[in-house]
C-alpha positions in Angstrom: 17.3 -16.7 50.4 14.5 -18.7 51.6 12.3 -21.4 49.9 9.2 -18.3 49.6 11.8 -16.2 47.8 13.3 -18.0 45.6 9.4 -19.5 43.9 9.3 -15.2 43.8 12.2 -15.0 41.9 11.1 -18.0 39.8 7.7 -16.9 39.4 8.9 -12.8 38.0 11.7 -14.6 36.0 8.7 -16.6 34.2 6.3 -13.4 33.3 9.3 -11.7 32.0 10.5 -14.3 29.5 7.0 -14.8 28.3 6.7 -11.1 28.0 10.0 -11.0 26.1 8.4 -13.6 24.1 5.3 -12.0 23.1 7.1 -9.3 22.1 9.6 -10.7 19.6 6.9 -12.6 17.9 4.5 -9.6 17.4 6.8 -6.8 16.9 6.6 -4.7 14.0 9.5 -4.9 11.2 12.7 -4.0 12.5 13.0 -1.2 10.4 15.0 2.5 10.3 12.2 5.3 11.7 12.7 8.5 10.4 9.7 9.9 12.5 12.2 13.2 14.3 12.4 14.9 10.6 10.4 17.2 10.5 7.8 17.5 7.7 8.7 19.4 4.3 7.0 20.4 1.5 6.8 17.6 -0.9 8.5 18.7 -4.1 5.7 18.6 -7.2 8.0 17.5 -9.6 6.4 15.5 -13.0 7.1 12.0 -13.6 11.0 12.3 -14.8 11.6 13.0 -18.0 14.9 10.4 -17.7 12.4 7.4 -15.6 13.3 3.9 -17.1 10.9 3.1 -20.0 7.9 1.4 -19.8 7.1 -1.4 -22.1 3.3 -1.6 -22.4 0.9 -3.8 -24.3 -1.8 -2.1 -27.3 -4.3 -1.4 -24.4 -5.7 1.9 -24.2 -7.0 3.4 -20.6 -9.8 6.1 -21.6 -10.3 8.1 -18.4 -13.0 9.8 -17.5 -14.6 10.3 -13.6 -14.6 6.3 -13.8 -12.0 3.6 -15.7 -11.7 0.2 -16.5 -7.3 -0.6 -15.8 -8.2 -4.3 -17.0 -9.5 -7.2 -16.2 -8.5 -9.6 -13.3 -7.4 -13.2 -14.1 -10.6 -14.5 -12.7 -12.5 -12.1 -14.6 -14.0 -9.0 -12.4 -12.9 -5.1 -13.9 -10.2 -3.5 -11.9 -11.5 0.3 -11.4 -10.7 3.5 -11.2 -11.9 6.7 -9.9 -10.7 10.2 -10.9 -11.1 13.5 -9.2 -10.1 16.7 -10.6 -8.4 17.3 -13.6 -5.0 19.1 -12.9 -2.1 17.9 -14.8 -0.3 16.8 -11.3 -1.3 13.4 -10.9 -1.7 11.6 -7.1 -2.3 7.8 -7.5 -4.3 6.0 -4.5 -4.2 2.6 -4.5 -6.3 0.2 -2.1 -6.8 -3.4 -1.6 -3.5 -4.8 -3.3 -3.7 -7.7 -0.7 -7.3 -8.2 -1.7 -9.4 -10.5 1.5 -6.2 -10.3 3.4 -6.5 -6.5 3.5 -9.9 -6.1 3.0 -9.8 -3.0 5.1 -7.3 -1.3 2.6 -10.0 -1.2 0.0 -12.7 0.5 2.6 -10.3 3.3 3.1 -9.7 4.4 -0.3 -13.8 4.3 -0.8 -13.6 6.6 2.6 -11.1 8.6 0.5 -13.7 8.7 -2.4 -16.6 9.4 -0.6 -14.9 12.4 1.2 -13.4 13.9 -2.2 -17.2 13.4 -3.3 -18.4 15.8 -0.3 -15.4 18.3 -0.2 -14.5 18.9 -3.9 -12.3 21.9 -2.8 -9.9 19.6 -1.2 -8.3 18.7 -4.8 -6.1 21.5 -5.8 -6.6 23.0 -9.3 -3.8 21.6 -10.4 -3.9 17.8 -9.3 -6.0 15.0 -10.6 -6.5 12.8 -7.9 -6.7 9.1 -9.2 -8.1 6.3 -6.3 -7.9 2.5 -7.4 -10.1 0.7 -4.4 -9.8 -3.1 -5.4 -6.7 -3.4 -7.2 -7.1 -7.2 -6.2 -10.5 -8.2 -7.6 -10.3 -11.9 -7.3 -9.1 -11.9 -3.5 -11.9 -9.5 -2.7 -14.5 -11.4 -4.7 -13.2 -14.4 -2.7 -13.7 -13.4 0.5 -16.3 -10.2 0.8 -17.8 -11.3 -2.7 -17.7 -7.8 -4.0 -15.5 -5.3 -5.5 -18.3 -2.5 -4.3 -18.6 -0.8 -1.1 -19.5 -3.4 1.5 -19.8 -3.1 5.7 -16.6 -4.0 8.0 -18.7 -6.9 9.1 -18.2 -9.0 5.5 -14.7 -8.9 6.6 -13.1 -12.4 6.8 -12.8 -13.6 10.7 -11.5 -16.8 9.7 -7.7 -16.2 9.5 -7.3 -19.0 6.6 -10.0 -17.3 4.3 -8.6 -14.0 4.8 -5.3 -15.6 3.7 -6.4 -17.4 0.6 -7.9 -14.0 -0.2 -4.7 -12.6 -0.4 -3.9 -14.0 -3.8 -5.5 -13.8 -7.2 -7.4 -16.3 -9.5 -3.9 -17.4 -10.3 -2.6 -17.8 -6.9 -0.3 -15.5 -7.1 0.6 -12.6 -5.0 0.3 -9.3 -6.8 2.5 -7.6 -4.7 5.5 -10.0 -5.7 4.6 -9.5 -9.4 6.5 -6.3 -10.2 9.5 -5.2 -12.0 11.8 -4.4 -9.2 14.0 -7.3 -8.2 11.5 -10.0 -9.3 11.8 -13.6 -8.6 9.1 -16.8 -9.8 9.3 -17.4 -5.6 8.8 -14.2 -3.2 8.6 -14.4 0.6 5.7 -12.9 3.1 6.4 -13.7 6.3 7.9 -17.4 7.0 5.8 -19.3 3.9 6.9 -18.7 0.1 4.7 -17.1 -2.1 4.0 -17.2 -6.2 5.8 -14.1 -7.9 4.2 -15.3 -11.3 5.6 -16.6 -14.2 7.2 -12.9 -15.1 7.1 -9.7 -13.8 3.8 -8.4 -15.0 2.7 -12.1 -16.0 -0.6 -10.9 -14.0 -3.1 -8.8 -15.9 -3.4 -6.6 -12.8 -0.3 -6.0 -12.3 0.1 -5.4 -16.6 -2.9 -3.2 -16.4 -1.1 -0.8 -13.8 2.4 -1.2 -15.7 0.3 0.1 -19.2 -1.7 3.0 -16.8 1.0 4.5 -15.8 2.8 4.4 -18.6 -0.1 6.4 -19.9 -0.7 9.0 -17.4 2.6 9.0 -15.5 1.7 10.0 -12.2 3.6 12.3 -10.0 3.7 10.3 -6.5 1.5 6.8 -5.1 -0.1 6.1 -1.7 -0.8 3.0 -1.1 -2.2 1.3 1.6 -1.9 -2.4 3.5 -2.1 -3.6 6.7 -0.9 -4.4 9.5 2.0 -2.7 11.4 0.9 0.8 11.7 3.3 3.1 9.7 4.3 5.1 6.6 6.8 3.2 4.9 9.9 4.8 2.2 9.8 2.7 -1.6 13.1 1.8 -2.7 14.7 -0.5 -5.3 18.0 -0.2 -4.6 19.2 2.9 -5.1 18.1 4.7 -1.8 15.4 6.3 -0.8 14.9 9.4 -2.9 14.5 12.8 -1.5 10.9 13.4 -3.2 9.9 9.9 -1.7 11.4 11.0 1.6 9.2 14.1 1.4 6.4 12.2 0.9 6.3 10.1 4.0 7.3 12.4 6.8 4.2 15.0 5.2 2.1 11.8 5.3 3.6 10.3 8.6 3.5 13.9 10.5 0.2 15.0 9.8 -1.5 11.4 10.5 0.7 10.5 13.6 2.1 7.4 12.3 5.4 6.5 12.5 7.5 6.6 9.7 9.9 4.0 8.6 13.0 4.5 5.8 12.9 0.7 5.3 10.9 -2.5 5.7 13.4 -5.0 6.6 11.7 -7.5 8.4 12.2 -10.2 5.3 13.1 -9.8 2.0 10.5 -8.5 -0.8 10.9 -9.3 -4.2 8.5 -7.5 -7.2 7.1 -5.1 -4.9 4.3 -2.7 -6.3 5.9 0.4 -4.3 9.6 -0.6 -5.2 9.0 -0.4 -9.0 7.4 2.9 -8.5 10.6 3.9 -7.0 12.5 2.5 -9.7 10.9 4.4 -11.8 11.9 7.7 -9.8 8.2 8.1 -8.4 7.6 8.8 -5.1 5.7 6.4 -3.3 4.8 5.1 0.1 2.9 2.7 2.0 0.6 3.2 4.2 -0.1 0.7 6.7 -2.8 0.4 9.0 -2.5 -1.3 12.4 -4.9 -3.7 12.2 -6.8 -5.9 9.2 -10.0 -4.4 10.3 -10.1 -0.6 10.9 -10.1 2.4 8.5 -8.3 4.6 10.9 -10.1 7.2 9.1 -9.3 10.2 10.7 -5.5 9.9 10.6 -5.6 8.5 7.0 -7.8 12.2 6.2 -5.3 14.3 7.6 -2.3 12.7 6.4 -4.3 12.6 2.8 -5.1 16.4 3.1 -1.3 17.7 4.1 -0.2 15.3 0.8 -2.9 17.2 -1.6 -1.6 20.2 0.3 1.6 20.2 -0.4 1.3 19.2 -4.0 -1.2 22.5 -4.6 0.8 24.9 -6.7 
């Protein structure tokens, strides 16, 4: 082989270990993908009679088209937004991640808004529940509202967008949950607060006592960003209602879906404890930190509010 050649060679060997590179580092979570099972009619069971108890403070939730959960530890009112009033309860939750995920919260207000202009979409028997900001503090950090504000707020300044991940406390909410809690949680490579306790967070107390109240039958939530439906477990498998749940939402949206997220190890995850609690529950999570992906969060909302219709 002759001296041309061989800087060929060199030169191919070189793209392809930098393309091997880039792929490692930005590939989603190496997780199980259950997208070939076809999609099923999610069974509209009530939250089980036989779920773990709930221990909840004196708080009361009075509900009517608009709540008050609580209050945030820096202060701002966690809301909530009700449509319908069936006895079979869906719980939509946006914005857990507060700055970090800013877009999370802008597509549970596209969910509100379009429950606003087609009423019909809510079967008689559901109540659909939407909680936008579920992390006040990081949102008030970053986008300086709670409200509806335009994709342009969004954070572009990757450590602002972090340090709106967490609330007044520093802690992330997502690690503050009764399903394999620890004081010290993981997200990505860094460690994270879990809190002093699970549910030392009065956002993550203010959910505990809500559904403890109103025991909702399954939970969408959304985050951001792999691009995926994702199964809740806490240890005891995925269940076949949760199971249901994600390849009606996965199929109908054309996002994959994923029995696991395995790419590190979550501790007090939100979704989790709704699966130790026998809820169904999944995550939704959009590919990037900026876009709604509106149209296939719609259909993949409709077939779930579908298939829960008696």
């Amino acid at each position: 082989m002759n001296t041309k050649s061989l800087m060929v060679v060199a030169l191919a060997l070189l793209l392809l270990g930098t393309g091997a590179f880039y792929f490692l580092t930005q590939a989603p979570p190496a997780v199980v993908v259950i997208d070939d099972v076809p999609a099923t009619t999610t069974p509209n069971v009530p939250f089980p009679a036989n779920a773990p108890e709930i221990a909840t403070s004196t708080a009361t939730t009075t509900r009517n088209a608009e709540s008050v959960l609580g209050i945030s530890a820096g202060g701002t009112e966690i809301k909530a937004y009700h449509f319908g009033t069936g006895s079979t309860e869906l719980l939509f939750i946006g914005g857990i991640h507060g700055g970090y995920s800013a877009n999370t919260t802008l597509v549970a207000y596209e969910l509100m808004n379009h429950l606003k202009d087609n009423p019909e979409l809510v079967p008689k028997n559901v109540t659909v529940t939407v909680i936008p900001a579920f992390n006040a503090d990081g949102l008030m950090a970053t986008v300086k509202t709670t409200g509806v504000f335009n994709a342009s707020a969004l954070p572009k300044d990757q450590a602002a967008r972090v340090a709106g991940r967490f609330n007044k406390n520093t802690v992330d909410l997502n690690r503050n949950f009764d399903c394999e809690w620890e004081a010290e949680g993981t997200w990505q490579n860094r460690t994270v607060s879990g809190g002093g306790a699970a549910f030392s967070e009065p956002e993550a107390a203010a959910l505990r006592d809500y559904v403890a109240t109103y025991r909702p039958t399954a939970v969408v939530a959304w985050y951001s960003a792999a691009g995926g439906v994702f199964a809740s477990n806490c240890g005891q498998g995925v269940s076949s209602g949760t199971t249901a749940l994600m390849n009606t939402f996965a199929k109908a949206s054309g996002y994959p879906a994923y029995a696991s997220f395995d790419y590190y190890e979550i501790t007090g995850d939100m979704m989790n404890w709704f699966a130790k609690l026998e809820v169904p529950a999944v995550s939704v999570l959009l590919s990037t930190h900026e876009a709604t992906e509106w149209e296939k969060n719609r259909r993949g909302i409709e077939a779930v509010l579908a298939s829960y219709a008696e």
